[in-house]
VEXGUTOR-487134 format. One record per residue: x, y, z of N, C-alpha, C, O in turn; chain; residue number from 1. Coordinates in Angstrom, 1 decimal, decimal comma. Layout:
N
      nxx      nyy      nzz     caxx     cayy     cazz      cxx      cyy      czz      oxx      oyy      ozz   chain     n
        X        Y        Z        X        Y        Z        X        Y        Z        X        Y        Z       A   NUM
...
This chain:
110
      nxx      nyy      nzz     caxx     cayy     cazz      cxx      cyy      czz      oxx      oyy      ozz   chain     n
      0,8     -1,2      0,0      0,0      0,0      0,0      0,9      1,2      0,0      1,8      1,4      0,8       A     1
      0,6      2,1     -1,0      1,5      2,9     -1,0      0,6      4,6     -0,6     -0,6      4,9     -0,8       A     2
      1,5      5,2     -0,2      0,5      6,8      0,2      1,5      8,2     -1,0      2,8      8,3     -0,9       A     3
      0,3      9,1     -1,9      0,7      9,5     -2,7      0,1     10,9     -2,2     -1,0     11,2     -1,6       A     4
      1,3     11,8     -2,7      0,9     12,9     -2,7      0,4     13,6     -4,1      1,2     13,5     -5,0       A     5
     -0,7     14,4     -4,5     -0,7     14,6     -5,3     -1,5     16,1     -5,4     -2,1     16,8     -4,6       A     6
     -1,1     16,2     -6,7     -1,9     18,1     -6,9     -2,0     18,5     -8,3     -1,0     18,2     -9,0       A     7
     -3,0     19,2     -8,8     -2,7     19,6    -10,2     -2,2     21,1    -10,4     -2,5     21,8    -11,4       A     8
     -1,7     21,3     -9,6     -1,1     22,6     -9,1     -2,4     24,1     -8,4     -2,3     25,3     -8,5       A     9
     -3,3     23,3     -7,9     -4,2     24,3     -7,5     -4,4     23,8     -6,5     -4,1     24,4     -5,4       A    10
     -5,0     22,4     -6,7     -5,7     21,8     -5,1     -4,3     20,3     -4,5     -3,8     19,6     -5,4       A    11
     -4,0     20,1     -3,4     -3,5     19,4     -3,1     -4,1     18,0     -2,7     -5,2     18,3     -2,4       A    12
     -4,0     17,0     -2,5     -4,8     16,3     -2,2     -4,2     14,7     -1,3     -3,0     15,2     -1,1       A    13
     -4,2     13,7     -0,9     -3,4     12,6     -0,6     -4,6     11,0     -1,3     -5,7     10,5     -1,4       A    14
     -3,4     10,7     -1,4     -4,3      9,5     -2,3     -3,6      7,8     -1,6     -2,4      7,7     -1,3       A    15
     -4,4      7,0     -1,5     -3,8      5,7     -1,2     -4,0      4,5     -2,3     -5,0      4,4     -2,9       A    16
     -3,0      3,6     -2,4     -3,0      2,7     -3,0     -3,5      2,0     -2,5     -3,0      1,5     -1,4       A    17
     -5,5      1,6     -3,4     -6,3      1,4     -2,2     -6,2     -0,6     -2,6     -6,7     -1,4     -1,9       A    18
     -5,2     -0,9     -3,9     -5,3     -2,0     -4,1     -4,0     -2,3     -4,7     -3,0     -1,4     -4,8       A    19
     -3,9     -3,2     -5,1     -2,5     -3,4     -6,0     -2,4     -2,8     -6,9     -3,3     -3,1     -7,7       A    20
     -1,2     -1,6     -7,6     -1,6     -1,5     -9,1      0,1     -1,2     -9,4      0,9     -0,4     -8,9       A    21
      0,3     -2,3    -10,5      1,8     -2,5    -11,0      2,1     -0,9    -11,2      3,2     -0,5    -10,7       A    22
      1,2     -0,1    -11,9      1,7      0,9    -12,5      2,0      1,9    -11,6      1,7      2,9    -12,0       A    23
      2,5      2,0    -10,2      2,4      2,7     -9,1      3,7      1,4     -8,4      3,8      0,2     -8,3       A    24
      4,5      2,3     -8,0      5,3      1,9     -7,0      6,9      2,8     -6,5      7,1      3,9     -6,9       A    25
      7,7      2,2     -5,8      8,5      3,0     -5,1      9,5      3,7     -6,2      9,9      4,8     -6,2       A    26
      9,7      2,8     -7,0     10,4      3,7     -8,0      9,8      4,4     -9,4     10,3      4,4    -10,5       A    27
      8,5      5,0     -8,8      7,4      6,0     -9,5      8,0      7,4     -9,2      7,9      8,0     -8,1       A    28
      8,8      8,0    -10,4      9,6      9,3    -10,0      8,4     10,2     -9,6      7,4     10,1    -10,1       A    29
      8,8     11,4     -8,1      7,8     12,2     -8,2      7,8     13,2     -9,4      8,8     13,5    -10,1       A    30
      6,3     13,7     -9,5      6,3     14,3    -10,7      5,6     14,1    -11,6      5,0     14,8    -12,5       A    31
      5,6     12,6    -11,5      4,8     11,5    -12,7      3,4     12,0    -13,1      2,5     12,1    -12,2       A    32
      3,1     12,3    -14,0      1,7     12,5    -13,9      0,5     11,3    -14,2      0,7     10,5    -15,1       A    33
     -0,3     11,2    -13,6     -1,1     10,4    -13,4     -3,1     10,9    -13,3     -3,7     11,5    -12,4       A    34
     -3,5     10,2    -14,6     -4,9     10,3    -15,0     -5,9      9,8    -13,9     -5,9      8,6    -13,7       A    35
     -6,7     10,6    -13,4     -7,8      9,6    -12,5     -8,8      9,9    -13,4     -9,0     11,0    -13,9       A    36
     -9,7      8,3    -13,7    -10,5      8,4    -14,4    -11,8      7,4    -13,7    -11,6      6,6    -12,8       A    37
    -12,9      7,7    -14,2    -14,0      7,0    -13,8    -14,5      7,4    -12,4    -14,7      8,5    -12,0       A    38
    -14,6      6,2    -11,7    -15,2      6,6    -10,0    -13,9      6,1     -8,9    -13,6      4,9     -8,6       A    39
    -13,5      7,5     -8,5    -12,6      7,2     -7,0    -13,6      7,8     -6,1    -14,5      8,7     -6,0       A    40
    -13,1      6,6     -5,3    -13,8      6,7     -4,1    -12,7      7,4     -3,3    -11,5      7,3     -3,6       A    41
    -13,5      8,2     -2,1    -12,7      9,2     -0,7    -13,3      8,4      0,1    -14,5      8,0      0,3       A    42
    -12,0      8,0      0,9    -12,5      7,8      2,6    -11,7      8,2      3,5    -10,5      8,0      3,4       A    43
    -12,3      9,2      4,6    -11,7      9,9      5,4    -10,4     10,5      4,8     -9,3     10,4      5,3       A    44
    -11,0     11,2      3,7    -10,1     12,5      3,0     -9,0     11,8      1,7     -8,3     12,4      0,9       A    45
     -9,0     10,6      1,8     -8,0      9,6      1,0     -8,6      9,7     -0,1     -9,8      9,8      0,0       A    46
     -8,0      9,7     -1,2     -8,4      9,1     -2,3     -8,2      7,8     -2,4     -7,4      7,5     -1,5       A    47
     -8,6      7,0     -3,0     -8,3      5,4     -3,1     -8,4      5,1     -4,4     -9,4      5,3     -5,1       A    48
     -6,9      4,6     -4,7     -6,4      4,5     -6,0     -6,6      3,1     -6,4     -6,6      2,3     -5,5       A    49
     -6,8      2,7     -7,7     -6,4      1,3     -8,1     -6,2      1,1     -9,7     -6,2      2,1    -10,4       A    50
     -6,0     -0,1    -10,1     -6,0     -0,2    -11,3     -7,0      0,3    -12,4     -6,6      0,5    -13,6       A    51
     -7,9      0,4    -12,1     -9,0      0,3    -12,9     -9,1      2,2    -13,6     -9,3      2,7    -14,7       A    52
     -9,0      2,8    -12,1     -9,2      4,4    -11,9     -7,8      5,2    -12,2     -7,8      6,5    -12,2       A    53
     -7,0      4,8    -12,3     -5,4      4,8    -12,6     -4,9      4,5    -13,5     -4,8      3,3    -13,8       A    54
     -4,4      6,1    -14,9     -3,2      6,0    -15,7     -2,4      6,7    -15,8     -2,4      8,0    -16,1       A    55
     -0,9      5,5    -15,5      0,2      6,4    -15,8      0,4      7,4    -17,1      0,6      6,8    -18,2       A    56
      0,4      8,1    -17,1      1,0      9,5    -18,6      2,3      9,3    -18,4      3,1      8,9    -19,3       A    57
      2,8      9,4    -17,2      4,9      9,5    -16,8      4,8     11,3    -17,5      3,9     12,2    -17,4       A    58
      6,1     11,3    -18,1      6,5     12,9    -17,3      7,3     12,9    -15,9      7,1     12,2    -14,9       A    59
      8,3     13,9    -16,2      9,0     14,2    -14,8      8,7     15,7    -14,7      8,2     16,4    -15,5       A    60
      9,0     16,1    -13,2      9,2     17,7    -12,8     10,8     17,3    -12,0     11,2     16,5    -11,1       A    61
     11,6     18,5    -13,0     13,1     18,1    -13,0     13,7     18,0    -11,6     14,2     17,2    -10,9       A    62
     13,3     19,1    -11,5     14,0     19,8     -9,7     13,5     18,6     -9,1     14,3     17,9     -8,4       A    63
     12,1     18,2     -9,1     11,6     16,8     -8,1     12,4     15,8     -8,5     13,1     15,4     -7,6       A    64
     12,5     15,2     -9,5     13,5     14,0     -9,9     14,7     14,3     -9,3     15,0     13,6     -8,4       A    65
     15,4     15,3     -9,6     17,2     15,7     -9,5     17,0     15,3     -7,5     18,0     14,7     -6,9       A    66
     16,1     15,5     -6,9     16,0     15,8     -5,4     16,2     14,0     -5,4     17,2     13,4     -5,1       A    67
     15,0     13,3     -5,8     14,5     11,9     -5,6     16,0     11,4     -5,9     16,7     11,0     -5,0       A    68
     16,2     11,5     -7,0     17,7     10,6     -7,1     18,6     10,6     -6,5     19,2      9,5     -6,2       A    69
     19,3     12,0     -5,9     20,2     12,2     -5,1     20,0     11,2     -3,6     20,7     10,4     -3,2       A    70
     18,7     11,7     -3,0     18,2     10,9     -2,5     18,0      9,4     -2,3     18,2      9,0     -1,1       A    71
     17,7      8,5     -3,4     17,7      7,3     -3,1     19,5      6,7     -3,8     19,8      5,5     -4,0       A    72
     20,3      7,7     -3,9     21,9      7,5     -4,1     22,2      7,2     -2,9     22,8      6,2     -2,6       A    73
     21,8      8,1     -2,2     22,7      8,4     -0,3     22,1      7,5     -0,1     22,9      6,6      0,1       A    74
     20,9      6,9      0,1     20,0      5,9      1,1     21,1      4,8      0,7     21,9      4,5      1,6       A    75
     21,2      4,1     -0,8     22,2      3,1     -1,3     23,3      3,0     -0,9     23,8      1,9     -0,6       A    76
     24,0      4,1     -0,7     25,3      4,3     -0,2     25,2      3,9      1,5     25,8      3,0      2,0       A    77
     24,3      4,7      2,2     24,4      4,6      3,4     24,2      3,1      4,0     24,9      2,4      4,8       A    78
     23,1      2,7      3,4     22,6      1,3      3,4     24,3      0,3      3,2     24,3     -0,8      3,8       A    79
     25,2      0,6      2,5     26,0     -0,4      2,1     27,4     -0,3      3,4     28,4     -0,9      3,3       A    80
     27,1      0,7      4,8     27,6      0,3      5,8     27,3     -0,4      6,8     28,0     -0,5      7,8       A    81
     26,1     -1,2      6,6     25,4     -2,0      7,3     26,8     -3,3      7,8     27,4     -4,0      7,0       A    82
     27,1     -3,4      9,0     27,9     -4,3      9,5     29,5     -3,9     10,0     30,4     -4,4     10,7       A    83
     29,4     -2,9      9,4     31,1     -2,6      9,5     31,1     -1,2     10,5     30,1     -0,5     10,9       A    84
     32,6     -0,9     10,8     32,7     -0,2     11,4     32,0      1,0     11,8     32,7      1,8     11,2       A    85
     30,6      2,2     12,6     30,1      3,2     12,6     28,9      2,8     11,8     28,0      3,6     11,9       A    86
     28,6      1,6     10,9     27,6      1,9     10,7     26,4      0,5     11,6     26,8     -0,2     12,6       A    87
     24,9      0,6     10,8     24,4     -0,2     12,0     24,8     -1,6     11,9     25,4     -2,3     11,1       A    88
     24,2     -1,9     13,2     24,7     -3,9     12,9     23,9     -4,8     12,5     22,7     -4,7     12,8       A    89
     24,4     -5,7     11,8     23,3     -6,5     10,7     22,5     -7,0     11,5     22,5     -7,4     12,6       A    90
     21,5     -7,0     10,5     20,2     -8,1     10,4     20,0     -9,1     11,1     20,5    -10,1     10,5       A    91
     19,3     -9,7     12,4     19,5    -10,9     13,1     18,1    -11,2     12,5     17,3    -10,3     12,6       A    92
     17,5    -12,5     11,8     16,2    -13,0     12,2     15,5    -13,6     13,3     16,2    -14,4     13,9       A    93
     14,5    -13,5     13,6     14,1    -13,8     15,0     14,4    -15,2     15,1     14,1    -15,9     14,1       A    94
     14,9    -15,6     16,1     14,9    -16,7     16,8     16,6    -17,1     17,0     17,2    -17,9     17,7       A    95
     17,2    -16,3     16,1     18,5    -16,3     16,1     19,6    -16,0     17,0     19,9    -14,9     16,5       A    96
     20,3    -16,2     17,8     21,1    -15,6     18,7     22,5    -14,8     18,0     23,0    -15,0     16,9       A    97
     23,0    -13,9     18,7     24,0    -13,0     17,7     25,2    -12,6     19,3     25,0    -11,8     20,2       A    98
     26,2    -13,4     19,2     27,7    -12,8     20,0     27,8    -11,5     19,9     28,8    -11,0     19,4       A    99
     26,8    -10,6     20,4     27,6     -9,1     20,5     28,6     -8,9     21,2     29,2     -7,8     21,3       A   100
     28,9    -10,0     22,0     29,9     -9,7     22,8     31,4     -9,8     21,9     32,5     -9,3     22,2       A   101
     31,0    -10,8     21,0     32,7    -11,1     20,2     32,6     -9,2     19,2     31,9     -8,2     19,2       A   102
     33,7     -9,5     18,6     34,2     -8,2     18,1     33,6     -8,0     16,5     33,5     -7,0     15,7       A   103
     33,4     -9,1     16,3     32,7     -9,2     14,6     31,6     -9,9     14,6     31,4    -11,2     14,7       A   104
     30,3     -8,5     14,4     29,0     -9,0     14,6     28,4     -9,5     13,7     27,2     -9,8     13,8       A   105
     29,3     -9,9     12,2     29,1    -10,8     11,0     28,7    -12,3     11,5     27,8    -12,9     10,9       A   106
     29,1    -12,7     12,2     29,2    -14,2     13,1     28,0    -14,2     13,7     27,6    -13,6     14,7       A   107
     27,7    -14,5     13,4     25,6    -14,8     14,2     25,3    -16,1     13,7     25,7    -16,5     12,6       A   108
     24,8    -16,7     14,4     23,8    -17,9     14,2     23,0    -18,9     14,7     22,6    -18,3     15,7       A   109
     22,6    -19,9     14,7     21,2    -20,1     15,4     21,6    -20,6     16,5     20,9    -21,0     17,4       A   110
């Protein structure tokens, strides 16, 4: 379920992915423009999006793209200290026990 912001530059509005729709997802540059057609339903101020009422056009707004990408660059980067020195410590799954006491918190296991 994803939550979208959206506006046609007058009115602002928030919309929810009220069901599955391929054409909608995290790597949906903002900006995209997108057709609502037929009958959306509002609940408690939401729009409720789905396949049926939903077409992508695409289109970017540059400045929003230029921001988004930089953006999910640093997340990739940041993400790729996971385990090592200053950054966080990996992943345990539940039920798993993990030596934080030894010095290399790579070594975990059940």
């Amino acid at each position: 379920m994803l939550r979208l912001q959206m506006t046609d530059g007058h009115t602002s509005c928030i919309a929810v992915e009220f069901s599955y729709n391929p054409k909608i997802s995290l790597n949906t540059p903002p900006g995209t423009k997108v057709k609502l057609s037929g009958i959306v339903d509002v609940k408690n101020g939401f729009l409720l999006l789905n396949d049926s009422n939903t077409t992508i056009l695409g289109g970017e707004v540059e400045h929003l793209f230029e921001k988004w990408e930089l953006q999910r660059s640093l997340s990739k980067r940041n993400r790729s200290n996971i385990g090592t020195e200053g950054g966080p410590p990996p992943f345990v799954p539940f039920g798993q026990k993990c030596p934080w006491g030894k010095r290399n918190p790579q070594h975990c296991g059940p």
